[in-house]
N, C-alpha and C positions, 0 to 999 in steps of 0.2 A: 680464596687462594685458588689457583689454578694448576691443577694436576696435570702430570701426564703418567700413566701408566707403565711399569716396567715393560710387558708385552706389546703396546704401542709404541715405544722408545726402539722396542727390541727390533720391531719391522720398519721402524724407518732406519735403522744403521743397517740394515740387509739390500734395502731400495733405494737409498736415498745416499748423497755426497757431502761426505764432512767435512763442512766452512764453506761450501757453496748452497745447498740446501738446508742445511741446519748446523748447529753450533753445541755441544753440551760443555758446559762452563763449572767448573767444580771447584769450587768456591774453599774447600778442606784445606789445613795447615799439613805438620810434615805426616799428617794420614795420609794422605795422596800417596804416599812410596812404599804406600803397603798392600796397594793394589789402585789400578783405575780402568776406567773405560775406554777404551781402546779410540783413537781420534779426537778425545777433550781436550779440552783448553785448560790449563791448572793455572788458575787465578786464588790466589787465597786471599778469604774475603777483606781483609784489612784491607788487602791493597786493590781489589778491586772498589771498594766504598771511597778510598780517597783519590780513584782516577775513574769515576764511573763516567764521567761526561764525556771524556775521552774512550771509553767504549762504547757508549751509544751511536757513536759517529763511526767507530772503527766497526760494531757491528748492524747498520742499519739497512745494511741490505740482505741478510740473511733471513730466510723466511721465518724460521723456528729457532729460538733460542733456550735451552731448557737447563736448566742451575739443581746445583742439588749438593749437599755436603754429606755428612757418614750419617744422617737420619733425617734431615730435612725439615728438621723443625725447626731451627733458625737462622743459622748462614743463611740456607739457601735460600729461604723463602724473603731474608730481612735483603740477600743481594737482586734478587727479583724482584722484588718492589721497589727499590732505589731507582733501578734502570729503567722498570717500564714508568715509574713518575719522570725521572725527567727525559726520556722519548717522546712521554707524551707533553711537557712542557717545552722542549724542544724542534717537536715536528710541526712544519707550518700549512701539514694535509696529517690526513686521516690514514695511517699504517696499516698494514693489513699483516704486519708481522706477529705472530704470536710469541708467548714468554710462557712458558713454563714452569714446574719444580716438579720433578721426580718424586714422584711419591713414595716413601720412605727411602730416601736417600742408597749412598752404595750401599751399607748395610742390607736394605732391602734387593739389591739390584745384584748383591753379589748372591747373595740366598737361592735366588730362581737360577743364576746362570753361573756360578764358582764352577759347571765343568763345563763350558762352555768356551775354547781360547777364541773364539769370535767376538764376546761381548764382554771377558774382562784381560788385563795381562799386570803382568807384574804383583801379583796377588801371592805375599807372604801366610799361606794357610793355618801360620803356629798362630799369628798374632790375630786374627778373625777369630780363629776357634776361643781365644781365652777374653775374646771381649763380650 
């Protein structure tokens, strides 16, 4: 599997343009509206595995795409595999796009930065704490 680091996720949403440079795709059901990362794409994973073809195409020119659900042990890692199999069954050259997973998912991502309003928003505090 293929990591990326929260501290490395962190400096490309400071340097870098979201949905031109990179993509973060979070893959979570109605967890997403209980905080997210600030310029993601809310794709929950059902429905991005039954129209994933149609995202390959919709995101094939973005350099970094990184997935991640509330721990990243399966959404995101089982929606990351889906797309970079068929990108790469689907490309007729060699991509040079990278695919990611957040390594321990928001749970992880909210831990280092819950007081940070740069890298998360809409973050209900009562329900994080009792999870």
């Amino acid at each position: 599997m293929d990591y990326i680091e929260p501290h490395e996720l962190k400096a490309i949403l400071s340097t870098q343009i979201p949905q031109k440079d990179y993509l973060i795709i979070d893959v979570r059901g109605d967890d997403f509206f209980v905080g997210n990362i600030p310029g993601c794409r809310h794709i929950p994973s059902h429905e991005f595995l039954e129209s994933a073809c149609e995202f390959v195409k919709e995101f094939e020119q973005i350099p970094l795409l990184v997935f991640h659900c509330a721990l990243s042990q399966v959404r995101g890692p089982k929606c990351m595999q889906r797309y970079r199999t068929l990108r790469d069954q689907q490309a007729s050259t060699s991509t040079a796009q990278r695919v990611r997973v957040l390594r321990g998912g928001f749970a992880n991502w909210l831990s280092c930065y819950k007081n940070d309003p740069s890298c998360v928003e809409h973050v209900d505090h009562v329900y994080w704490e009792n999870q």
